[in-house]
C-alpha positions as CSV (number, residue, x, y, z in Angstrom):
1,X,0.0,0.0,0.0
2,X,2.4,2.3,0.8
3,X,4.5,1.9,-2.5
4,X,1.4,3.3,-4.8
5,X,0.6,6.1,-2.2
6,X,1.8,9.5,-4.3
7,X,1.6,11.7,-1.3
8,X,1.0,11.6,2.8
9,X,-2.9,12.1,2.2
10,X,-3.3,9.7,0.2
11,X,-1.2,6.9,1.9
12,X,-3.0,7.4,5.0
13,X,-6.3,6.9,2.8
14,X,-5.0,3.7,1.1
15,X,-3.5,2.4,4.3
16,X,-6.7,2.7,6.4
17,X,-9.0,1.9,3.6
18,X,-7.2,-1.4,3.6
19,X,-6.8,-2.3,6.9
20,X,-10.4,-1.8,7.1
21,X,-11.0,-4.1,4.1
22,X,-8.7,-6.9,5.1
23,X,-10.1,-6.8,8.8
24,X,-13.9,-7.4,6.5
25,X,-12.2,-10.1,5.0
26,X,-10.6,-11.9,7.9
27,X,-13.9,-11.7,9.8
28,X,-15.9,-13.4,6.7
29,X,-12.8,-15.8,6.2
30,X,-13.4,-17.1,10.1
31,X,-17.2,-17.7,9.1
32,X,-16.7,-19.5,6.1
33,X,-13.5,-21.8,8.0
34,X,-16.0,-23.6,10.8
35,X,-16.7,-25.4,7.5
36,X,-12.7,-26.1,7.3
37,X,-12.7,-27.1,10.9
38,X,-15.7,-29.8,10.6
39,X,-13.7,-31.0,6.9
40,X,-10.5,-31.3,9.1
41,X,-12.4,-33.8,11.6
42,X,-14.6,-35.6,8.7
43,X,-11.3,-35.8,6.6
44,X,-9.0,-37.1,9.5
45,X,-11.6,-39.5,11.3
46,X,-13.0,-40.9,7.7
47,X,-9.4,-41.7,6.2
48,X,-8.4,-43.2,9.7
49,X,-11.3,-45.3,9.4
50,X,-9.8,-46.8,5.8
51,X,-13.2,-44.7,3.9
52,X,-11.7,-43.3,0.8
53,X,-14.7,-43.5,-0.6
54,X,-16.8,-41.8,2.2
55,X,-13.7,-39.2,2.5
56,X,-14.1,-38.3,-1.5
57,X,-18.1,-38.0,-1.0
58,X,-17.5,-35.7,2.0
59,X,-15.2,-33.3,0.3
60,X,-17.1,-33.3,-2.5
61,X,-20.3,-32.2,0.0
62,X,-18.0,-29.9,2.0
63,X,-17.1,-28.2,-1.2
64,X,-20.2,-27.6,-2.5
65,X,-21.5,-26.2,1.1
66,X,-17.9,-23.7,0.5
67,X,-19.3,-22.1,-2.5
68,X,-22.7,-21.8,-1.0
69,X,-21.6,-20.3,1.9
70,X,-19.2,-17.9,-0.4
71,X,-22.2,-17.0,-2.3
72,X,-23.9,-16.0,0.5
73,X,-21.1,-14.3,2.0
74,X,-20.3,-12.9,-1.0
75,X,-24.1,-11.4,-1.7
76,X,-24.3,-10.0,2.4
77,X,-20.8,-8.0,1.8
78,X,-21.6,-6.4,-1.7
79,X,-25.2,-5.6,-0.4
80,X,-23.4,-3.9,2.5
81,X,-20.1,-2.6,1.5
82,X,-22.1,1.1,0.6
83,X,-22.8,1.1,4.9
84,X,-19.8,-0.7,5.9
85,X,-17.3,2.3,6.3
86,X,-19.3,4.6,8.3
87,X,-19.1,1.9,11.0
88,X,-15.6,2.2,11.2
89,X,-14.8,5.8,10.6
90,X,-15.6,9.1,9.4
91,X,-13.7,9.7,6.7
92,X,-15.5,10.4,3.5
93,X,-12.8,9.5,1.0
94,X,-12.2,6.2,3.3
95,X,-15.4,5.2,3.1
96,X,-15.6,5.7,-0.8
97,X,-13.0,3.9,-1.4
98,X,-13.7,1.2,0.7
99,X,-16.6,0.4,-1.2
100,X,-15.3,-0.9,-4.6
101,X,-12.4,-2.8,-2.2
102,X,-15.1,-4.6,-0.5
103,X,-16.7,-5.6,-3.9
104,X,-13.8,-6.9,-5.2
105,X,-13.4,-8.7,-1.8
106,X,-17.5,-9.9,-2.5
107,X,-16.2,-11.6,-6.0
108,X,-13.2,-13.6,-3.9
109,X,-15.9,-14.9,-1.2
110,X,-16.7,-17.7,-3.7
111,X,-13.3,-19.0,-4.0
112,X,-12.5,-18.9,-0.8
113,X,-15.5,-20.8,0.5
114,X,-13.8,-23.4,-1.8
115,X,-9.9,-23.1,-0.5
116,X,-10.6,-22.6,3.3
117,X,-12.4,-25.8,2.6
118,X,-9.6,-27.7,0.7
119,X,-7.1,-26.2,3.5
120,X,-9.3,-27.8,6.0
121,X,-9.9,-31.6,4.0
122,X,-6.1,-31.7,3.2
123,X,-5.1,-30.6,7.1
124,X,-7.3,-33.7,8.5
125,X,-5.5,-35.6,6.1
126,X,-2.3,-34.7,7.5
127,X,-1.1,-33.1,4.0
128,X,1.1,-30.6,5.8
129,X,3.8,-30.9,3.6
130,X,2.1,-30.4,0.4
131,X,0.3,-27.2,2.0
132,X,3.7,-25.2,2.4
133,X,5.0,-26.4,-1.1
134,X,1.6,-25.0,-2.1
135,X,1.9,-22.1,0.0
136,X,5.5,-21.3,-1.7
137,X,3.6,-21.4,-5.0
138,X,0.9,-19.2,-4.6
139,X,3.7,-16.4,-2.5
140,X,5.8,-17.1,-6.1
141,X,2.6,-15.9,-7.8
142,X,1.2,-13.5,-6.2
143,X,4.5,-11.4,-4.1
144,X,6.2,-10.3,-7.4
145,X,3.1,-9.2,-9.2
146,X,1.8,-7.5,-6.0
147,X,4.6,-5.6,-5.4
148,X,4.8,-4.4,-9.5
149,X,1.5,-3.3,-8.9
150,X,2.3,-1.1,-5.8
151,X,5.1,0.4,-7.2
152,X,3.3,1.5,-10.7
153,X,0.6,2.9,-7.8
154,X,-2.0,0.6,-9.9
155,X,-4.4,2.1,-6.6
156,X,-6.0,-0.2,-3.5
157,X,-8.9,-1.6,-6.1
158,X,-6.4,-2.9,-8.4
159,X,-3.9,-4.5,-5.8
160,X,-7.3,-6.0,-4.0
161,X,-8.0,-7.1,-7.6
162,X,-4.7,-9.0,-7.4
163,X,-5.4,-10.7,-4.4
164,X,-8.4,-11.8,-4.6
165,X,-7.7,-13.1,-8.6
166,X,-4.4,-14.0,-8.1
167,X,-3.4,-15.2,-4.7
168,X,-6.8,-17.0,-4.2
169,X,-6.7,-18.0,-7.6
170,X,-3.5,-19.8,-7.1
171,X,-4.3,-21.7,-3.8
172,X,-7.1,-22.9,-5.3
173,X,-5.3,-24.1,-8.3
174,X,-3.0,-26.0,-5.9
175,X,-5.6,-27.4,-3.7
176,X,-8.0,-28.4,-6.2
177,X,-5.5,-30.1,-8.2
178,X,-4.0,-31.7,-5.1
179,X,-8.1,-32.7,-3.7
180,X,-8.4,-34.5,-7.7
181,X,-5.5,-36.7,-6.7
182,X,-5.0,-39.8,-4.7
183,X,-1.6,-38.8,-3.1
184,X,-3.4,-37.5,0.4
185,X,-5.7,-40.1,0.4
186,X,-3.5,-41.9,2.6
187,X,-5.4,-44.6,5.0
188,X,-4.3,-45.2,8.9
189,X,-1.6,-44.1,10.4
190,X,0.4,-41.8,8.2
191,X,4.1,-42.6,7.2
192,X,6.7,-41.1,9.7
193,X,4.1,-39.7,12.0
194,X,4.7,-41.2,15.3
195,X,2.6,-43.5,16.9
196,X,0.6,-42.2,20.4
197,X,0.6,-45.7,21.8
């Protein structure tokens, strides 16, 4: 944010404007992981049970109950971005430009219904590993074109416009192509992870 400010005013504007936005969207993003939470415990109790069959059916159910809830997420926070700033503060150009932020923030609340999901199924399923390789990926994706963006001051909407396409476009690139795979799918015990008993 602080690269594409041109002056003091309008750093200060960009900087609260998207503190205010990413608080929204870390709220929303705790609302929509209780469904991650459950997938961790459906994932890890269904694939310690040997059910790789009931484990694919209750992704595939979890998923679909991710993009619902994004929808609906999504819907509530575009029907309420106009409203939203004046909770937080006074400050007319803050509020304005918190607006299209929180739209652009609406169109992501789709996709991440989907990858807080994925996080949580591949979690249960002890896929650790893969998660940070993933994670690496998406930063590769999304840090450089970010920080191009800052510096040619491409303005708050555009860098939100990056996030939301980009870095959440990535992870769920890596987690649906990981969730279409067998690899985590793993049954018992998993290899190298100690035993309790």
């Amino acid at each position: 944010m602080t690269l594409g400010a041109t002056g003091a005013r309008d750093q200060q504007v960009q900087l609260a404007t998207h503190q205010l936005a990413l608080t929204i969207w870390t709220f929303l993003a705790f609302s929509l992981d209780a469904i991650a939470i459950a997938a961790q415990a459906i994932t890890g109790r269904a694939l310690g049970a040997g059910d790789v069959d009931g484990t694919r059916a209750a992704t595939r159910r979890m998923v679909v109950w991710g993009v619902r809830c994004g929808v609906v997420t999504g819907l509530l926070l575009a029907a309420a971005s106009p409203v939203l700033g004046r909770l937080f503060t006074d400050d007319r150009a803050v509020q304005q430009l918190l607006v299209p932020v929180l739209l652009v923030a609406a169109l992501g609340q789709p996709v991440a219904g989907v990858v807080f999901v994925l996080d949580g199924v591949l979690i249960g399923a002890g896929d650790g590993p893969y998660l940070a390789r993933g994670g690496l990926v998406t930063l590769a994706a999304h840090a450089p074109l970010v920080l191009v963006l800052g510096a040619a001051s491409a303005g708050l909407v555009t860098v939100w416009l990056c996030f939301a396409g980009v870095f959440m476009g990535a992870r769920l690139v890596v987690l649906v192509r990981r969730a279409r795979g067998t690899a985590w799918l793993v049954t018992g015990p998993r290899a190298g992870v100690a035993s309790a008993t």
